[in-house]
Structures are given as structure tokens and as C-alpha cells.
Biopython code that builds the backbone (N, CA, C, O; Angstrom):
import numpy as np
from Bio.PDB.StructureBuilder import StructureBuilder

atoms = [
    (1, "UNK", "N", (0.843, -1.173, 0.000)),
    (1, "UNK", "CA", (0.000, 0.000, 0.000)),
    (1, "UNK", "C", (0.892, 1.241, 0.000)),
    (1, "UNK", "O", (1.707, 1.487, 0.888)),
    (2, "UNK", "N", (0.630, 2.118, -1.241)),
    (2, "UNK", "CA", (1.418, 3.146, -1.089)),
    (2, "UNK", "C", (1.393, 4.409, -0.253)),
    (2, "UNK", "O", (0.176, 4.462, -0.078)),
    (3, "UNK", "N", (1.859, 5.434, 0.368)),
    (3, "UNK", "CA", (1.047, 6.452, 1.085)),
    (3, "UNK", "C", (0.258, 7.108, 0.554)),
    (3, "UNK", "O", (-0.336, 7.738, 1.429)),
    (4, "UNK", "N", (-0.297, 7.458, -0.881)),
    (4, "UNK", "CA", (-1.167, 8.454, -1.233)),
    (4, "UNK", "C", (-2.643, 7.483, -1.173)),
    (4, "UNK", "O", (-3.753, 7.989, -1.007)),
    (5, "UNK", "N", (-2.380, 5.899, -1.357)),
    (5, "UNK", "CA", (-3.488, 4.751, -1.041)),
    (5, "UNK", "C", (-3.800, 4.872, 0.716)),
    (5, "UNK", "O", (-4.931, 4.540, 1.073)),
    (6, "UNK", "N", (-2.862, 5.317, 1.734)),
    (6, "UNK", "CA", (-3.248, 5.466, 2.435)),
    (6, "UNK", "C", (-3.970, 6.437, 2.976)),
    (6, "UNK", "O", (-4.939, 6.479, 3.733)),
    (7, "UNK", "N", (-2.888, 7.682, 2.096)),
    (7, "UNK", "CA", (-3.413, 9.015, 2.387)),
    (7, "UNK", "C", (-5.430, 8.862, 1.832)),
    (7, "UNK", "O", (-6.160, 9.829, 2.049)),
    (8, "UNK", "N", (-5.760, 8.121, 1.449)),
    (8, "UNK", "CA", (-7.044, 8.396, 0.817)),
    (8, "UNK", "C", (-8.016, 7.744, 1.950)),
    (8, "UNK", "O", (-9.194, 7.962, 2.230)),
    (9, "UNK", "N", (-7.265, 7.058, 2.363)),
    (9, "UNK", "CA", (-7.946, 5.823, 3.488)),
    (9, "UNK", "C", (-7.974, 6.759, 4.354)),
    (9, "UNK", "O", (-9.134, 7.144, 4.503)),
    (10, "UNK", "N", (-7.396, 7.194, 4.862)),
    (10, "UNK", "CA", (-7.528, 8.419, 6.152)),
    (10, "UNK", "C", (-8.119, 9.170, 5.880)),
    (10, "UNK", "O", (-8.955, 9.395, 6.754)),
    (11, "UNK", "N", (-8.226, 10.048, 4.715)),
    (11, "UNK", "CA", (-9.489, 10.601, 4.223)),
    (11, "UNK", "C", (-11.051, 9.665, 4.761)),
    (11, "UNK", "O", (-11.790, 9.895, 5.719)),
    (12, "UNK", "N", (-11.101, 8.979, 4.091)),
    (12, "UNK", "CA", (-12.538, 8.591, 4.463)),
    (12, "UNK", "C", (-12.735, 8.410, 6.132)),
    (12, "UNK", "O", (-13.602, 9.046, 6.730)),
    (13, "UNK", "N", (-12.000, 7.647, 6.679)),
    (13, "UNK", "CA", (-12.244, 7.648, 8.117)),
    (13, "UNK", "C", (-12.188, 8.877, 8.741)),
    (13, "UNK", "O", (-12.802, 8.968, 9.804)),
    (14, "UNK", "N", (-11.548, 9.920, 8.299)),
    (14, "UNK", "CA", (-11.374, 10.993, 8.751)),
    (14, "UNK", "C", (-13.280, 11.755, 8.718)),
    (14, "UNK", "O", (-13.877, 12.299, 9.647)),
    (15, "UNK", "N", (-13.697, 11.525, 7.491)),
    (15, "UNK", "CA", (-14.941, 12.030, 6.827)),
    (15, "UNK", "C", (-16.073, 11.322, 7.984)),
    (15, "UNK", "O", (-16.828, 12.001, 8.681)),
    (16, "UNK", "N", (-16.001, 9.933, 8.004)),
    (16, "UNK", "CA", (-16.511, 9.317, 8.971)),
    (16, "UNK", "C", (-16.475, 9.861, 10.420)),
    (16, "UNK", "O", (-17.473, 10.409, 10.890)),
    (17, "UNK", "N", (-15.413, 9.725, 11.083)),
    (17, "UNK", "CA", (-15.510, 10.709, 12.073)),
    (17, "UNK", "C", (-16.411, 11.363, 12.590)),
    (17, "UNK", "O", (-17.183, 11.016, 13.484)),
    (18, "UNK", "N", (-16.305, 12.827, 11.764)),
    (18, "UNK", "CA", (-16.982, 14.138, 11.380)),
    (18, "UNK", "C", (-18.361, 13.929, 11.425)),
    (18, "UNK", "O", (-19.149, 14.650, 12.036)),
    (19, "UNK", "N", (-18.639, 12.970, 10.795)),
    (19, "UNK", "CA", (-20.285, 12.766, 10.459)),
    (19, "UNK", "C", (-20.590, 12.168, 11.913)),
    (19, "UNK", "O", (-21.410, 12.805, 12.574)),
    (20, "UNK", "N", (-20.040, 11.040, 12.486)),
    (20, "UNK", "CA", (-20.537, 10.516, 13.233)),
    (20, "UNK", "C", (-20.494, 11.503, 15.057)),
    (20, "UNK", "O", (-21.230, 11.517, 16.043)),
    (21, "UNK", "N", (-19.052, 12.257, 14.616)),
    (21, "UNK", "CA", (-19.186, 13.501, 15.873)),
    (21, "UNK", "C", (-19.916, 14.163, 16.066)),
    (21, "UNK", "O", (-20.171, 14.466, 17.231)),
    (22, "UNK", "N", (-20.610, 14.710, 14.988)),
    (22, "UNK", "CA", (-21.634, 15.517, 14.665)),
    (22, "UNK", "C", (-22.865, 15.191, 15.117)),
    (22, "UNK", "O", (-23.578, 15.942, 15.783)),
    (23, "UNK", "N", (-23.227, 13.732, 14.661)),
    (23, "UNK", "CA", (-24.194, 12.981, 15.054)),
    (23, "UNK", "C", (-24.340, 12.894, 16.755)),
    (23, "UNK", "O", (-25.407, 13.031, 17.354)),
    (24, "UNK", "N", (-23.168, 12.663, 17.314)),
    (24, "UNK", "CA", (-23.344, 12.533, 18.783)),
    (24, "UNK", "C", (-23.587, 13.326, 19.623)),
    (24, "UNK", "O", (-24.335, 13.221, 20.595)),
    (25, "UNK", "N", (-22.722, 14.486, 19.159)),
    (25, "UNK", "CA", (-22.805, 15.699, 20.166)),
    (25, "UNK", "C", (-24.203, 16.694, 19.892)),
    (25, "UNK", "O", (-24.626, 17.516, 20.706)),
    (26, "UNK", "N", (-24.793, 16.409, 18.561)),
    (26, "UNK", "CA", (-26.023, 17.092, 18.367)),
    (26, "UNK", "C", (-27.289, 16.482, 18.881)),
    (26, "UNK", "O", (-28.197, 16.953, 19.566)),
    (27, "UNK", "N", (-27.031, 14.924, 18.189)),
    (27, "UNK", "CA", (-28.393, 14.143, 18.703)),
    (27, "UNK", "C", (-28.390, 13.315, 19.657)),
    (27, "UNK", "O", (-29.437, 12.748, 19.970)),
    (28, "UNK", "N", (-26.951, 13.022, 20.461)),
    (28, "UNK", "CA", (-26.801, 12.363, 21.455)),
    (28, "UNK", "C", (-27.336, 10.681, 20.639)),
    (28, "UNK", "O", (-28.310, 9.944, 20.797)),
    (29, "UNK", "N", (-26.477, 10.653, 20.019)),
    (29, "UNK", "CA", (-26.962, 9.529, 19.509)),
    (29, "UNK", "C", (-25.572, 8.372, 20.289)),
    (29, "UNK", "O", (-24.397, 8.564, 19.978)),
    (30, "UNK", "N", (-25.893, 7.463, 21.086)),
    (30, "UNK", "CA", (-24.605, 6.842, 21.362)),
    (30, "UNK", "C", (-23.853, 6.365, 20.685)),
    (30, "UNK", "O", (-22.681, 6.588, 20.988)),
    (31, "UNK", "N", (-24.107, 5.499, 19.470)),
    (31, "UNK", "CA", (-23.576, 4.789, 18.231)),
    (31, "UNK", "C", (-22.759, 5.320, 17.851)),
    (31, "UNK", "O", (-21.606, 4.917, 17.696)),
    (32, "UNK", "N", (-23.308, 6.578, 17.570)),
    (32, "UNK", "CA", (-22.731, 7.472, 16.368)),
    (32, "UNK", "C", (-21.258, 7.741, 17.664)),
    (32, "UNK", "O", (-20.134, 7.978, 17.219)),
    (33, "UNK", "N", (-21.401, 7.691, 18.574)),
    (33, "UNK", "CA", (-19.945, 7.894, 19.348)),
    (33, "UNK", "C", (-19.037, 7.202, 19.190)),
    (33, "UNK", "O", (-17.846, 7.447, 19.001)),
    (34, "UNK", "N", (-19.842, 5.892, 19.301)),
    (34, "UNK", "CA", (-18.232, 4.767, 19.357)),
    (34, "UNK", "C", (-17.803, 4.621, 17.623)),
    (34, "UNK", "O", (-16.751, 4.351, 17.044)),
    (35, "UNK", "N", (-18.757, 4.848, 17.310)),
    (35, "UNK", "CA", (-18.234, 4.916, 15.533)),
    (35, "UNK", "C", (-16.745, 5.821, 15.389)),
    (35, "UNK", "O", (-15.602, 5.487, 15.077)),
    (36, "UNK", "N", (-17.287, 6.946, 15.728)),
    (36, "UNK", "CA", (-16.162, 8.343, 16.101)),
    (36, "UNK", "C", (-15.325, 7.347, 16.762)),
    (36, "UNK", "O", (-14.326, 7.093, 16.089)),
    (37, "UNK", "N", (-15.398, 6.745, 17.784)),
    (37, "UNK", "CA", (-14.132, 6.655, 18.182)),
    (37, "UNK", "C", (-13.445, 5.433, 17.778)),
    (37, "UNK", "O", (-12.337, 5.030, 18.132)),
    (38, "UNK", "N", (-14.473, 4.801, 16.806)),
    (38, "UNK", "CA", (-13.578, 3.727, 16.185)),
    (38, "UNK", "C", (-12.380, 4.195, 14.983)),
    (38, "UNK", "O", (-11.239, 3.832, 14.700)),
    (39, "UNK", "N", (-13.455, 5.313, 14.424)),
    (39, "UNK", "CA", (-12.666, 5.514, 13.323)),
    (39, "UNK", "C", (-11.528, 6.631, 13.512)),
    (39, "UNK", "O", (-10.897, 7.098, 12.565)),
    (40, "UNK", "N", (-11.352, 6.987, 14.803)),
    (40, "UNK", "CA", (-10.214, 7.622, 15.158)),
    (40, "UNK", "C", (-9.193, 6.466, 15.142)),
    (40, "UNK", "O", (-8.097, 6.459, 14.581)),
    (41, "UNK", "N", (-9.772, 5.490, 15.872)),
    (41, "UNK", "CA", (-8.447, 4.828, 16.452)),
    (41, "UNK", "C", (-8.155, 4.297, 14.956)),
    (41, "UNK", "O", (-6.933, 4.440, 15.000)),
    (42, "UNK", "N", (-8.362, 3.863, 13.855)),
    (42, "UNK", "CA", (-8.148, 3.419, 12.301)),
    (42, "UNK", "C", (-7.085, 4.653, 12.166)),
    (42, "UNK", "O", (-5.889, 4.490, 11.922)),
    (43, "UNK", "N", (-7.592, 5.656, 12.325)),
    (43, "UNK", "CA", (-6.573, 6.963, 12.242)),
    (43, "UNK", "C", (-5.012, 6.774, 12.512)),
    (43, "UNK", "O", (-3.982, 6.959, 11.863)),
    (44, "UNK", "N", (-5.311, 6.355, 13.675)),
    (44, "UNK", "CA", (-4.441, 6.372, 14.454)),
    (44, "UNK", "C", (-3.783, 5.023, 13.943)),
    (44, "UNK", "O", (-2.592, 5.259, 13.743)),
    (45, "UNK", "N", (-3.977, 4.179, 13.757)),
    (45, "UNK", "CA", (-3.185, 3.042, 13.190)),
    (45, "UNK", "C", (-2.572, 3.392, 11.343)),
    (45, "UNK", "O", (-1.559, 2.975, 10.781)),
    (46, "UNK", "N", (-3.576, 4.213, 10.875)),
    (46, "UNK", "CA", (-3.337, 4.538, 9.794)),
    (46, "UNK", "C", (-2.201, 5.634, 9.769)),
    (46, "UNK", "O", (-1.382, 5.604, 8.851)),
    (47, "UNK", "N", (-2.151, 6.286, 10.430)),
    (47, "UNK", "CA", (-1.057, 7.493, 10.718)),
    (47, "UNK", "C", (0.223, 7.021, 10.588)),
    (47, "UNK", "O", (1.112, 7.533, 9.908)),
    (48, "UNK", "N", (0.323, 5.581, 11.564)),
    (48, "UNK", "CA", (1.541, 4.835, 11.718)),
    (48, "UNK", "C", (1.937, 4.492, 10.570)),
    (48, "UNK", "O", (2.978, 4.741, 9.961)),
    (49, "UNK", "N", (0.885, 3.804, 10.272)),
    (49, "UNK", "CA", (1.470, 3.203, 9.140)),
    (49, "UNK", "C", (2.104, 3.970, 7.743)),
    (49, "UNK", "O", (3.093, 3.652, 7.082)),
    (50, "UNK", "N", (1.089, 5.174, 7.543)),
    (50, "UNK", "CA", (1.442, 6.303, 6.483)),
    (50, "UNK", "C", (3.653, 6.963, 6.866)),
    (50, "UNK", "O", (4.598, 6.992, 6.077)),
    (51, "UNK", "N", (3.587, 7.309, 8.233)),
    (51, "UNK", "CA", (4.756, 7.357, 8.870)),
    (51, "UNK", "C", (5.680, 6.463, 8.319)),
    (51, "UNK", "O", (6.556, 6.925, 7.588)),
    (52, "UNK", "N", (5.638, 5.301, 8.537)),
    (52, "UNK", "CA", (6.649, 4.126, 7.891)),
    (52, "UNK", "C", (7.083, 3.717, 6.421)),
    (52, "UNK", "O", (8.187, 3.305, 6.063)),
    (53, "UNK", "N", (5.674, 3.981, 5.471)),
    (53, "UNK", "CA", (5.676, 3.806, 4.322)),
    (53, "UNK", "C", (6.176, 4.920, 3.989)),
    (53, "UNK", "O", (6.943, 4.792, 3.035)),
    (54, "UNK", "N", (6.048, 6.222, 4.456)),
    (54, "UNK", "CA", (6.328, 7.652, 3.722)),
    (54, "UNK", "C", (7.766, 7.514, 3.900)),
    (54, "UNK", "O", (8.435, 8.205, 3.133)),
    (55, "UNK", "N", (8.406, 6.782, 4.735)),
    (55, "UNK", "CA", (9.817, 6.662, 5.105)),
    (55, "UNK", "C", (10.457, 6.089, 4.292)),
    (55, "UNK", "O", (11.395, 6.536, 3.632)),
    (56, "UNK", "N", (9.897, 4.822, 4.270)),
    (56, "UNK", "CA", (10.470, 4.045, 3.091)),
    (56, "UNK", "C", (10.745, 4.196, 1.378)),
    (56, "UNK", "O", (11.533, 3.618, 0.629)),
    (57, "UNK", "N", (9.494, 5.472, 1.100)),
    (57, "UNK", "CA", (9.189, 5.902, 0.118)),
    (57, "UNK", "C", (10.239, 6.755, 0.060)),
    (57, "UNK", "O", (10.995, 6.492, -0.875)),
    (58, "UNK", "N", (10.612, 7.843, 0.838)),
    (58, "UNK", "CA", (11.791, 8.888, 0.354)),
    (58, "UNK", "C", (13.038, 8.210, 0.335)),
    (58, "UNK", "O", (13.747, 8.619, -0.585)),
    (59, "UNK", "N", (13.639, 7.176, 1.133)),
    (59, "UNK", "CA", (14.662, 6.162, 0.901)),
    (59, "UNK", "C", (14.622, 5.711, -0.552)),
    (59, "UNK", "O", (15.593, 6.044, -1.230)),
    (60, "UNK", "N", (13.810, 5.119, -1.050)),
    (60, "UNK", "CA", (13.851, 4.543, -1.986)),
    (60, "UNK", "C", (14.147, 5.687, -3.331)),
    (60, "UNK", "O", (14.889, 5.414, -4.274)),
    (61, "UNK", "N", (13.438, 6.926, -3.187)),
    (61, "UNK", "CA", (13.689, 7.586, -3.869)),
    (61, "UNK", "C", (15.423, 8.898, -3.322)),
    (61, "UNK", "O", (15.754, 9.955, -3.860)),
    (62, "UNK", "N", (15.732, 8.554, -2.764)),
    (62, "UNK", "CA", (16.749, 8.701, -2.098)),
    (62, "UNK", "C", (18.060, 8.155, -3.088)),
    (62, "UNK", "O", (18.989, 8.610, -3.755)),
    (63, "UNK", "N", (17.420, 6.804, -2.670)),
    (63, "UNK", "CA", (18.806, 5.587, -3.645)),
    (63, "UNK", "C", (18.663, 6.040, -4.531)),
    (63, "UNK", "O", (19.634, 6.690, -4.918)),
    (64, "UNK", "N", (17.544, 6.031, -5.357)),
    (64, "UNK", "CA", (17.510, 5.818, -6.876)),
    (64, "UNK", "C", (18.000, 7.374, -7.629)),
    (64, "UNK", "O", (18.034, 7.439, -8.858)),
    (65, "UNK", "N", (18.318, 8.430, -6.886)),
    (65, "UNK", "CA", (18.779, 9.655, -7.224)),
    (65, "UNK", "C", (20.001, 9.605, -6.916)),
    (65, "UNK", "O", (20.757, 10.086, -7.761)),
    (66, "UNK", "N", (20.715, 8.963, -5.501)),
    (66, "UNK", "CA", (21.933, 8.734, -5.743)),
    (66, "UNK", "C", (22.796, 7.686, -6.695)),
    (66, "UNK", "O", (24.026, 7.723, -6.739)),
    (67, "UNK", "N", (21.983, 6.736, -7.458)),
    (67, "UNK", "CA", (22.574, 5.922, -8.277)),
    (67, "UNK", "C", (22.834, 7.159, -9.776)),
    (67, "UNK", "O", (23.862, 7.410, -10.404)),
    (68, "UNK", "N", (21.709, 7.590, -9.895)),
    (68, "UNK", "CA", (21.578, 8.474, -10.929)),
    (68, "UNK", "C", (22.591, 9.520, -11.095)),
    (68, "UNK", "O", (23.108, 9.816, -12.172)),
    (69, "UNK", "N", (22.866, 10.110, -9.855)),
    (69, "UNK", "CA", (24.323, 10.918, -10.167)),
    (69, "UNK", "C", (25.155, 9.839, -10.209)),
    (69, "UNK", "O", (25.286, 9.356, -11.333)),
    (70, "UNK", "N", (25.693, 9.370, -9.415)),
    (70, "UNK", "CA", (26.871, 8.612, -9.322)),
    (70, "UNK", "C", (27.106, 7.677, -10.584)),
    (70, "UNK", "O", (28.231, 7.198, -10.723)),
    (71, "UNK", "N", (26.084, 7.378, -11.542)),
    (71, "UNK", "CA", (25.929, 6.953, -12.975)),
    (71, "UNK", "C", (26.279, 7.894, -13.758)),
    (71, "UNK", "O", (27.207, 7.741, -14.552)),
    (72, "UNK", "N", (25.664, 8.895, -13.670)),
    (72, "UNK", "CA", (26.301, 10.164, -14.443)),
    (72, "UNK", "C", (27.372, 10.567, -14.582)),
    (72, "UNK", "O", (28.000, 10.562, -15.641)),
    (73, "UNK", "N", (27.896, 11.148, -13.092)),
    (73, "UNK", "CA", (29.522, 10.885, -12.762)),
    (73, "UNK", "C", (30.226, 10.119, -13.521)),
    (73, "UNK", "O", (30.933, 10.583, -14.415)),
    (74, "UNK", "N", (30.130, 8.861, -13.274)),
    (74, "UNK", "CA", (30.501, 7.961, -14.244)),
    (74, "UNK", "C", (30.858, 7.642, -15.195)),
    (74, "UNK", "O", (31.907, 7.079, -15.507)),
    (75, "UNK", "N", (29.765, 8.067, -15.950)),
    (75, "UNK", "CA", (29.934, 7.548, -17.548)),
    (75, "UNK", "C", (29.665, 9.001, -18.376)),
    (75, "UNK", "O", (29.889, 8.889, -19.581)),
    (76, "UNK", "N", (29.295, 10.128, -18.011)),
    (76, "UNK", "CA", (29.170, 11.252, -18.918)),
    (76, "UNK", "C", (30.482, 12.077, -18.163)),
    (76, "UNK", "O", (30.064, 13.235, -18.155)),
    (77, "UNK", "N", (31.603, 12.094, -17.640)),
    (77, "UNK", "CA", (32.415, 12.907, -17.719)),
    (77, "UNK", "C", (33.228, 13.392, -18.686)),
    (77, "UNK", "O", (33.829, 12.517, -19.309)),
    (78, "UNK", "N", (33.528, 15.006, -19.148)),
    (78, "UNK", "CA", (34.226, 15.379, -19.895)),
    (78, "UNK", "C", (35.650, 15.256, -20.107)),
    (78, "UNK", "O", (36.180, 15.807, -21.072)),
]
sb = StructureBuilder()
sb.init_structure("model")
sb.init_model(0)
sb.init_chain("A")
sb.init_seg("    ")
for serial, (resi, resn, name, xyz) in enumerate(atoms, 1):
    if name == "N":
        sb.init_residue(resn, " ", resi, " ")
    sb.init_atom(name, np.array(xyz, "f"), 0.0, 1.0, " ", f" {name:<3s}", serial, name[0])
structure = sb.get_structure()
């Protein structure tokens, strides 16, 4: 899963949330609470995970820019 696949996933739970906070604190609806607080805690696991992958993601693009000079270097010197 890439981070912008996650980034979208947190979107919706995020959206969820909202609706269901809304729902509680206006209509006192209990449901609509633990919903909210389910889909925080998804957040919250999702956060992590976005954290780790986003890490891995600039590494990777990290290497692949240092191969690219150091290829260059290489083989196009004057």
C-alpha cells in the first residue's frame, strides 16, 4: 500500500468521524460515538502506518537519485 493509497484511506475515516461527531454531540446519539471513536483509532493506526511507508518511500527515492548521479559521474564525464 502506497502512502497516497493510504493518504485516501484516512481521508474517508477521517470524513466518517466528522459525520458521526456531529451525530453525537447534536443528537446524542450513542452509536454514532463509538463509531467516532472507532474511526479515530483506524486513524491512528493509519497514521503509523502512512509514517513508515512515507519513510520508506523517500529512501527509496533517495537511492535511486543517488545511483543516478553517481551513474552520471561515471559515464558522462568530460
Amino acid at each position: 500500500m502506497s502512502s497516497i493509497e493510504i493518504c485516501e484511506e484516512m481521508k474517508e475515516h477521517w470524513e466518517v468521524f466528522l459525520e458521526n461527531h456531529e451525530r453525537f454531540n447534536e443528537k446524542q446519539v450513542k452509536a454514532a460515538g463509538v463509531r467516532a471513536r472507532k474511526a479515530i483509532n483506524e486513524l491512528k493506526k493509519l497514521a503509523s502506518k502512512y509514517r513508515s511507508t512515507c519513510l520508506a518511500e523517500s529512501k527509496e527515492i533517495w537511492i535511486k537519485n543517488l545511483y543516478e548521479i553517481s551513474y552520471e559521474k561515471r559515464y558522462f564525464q568530460y
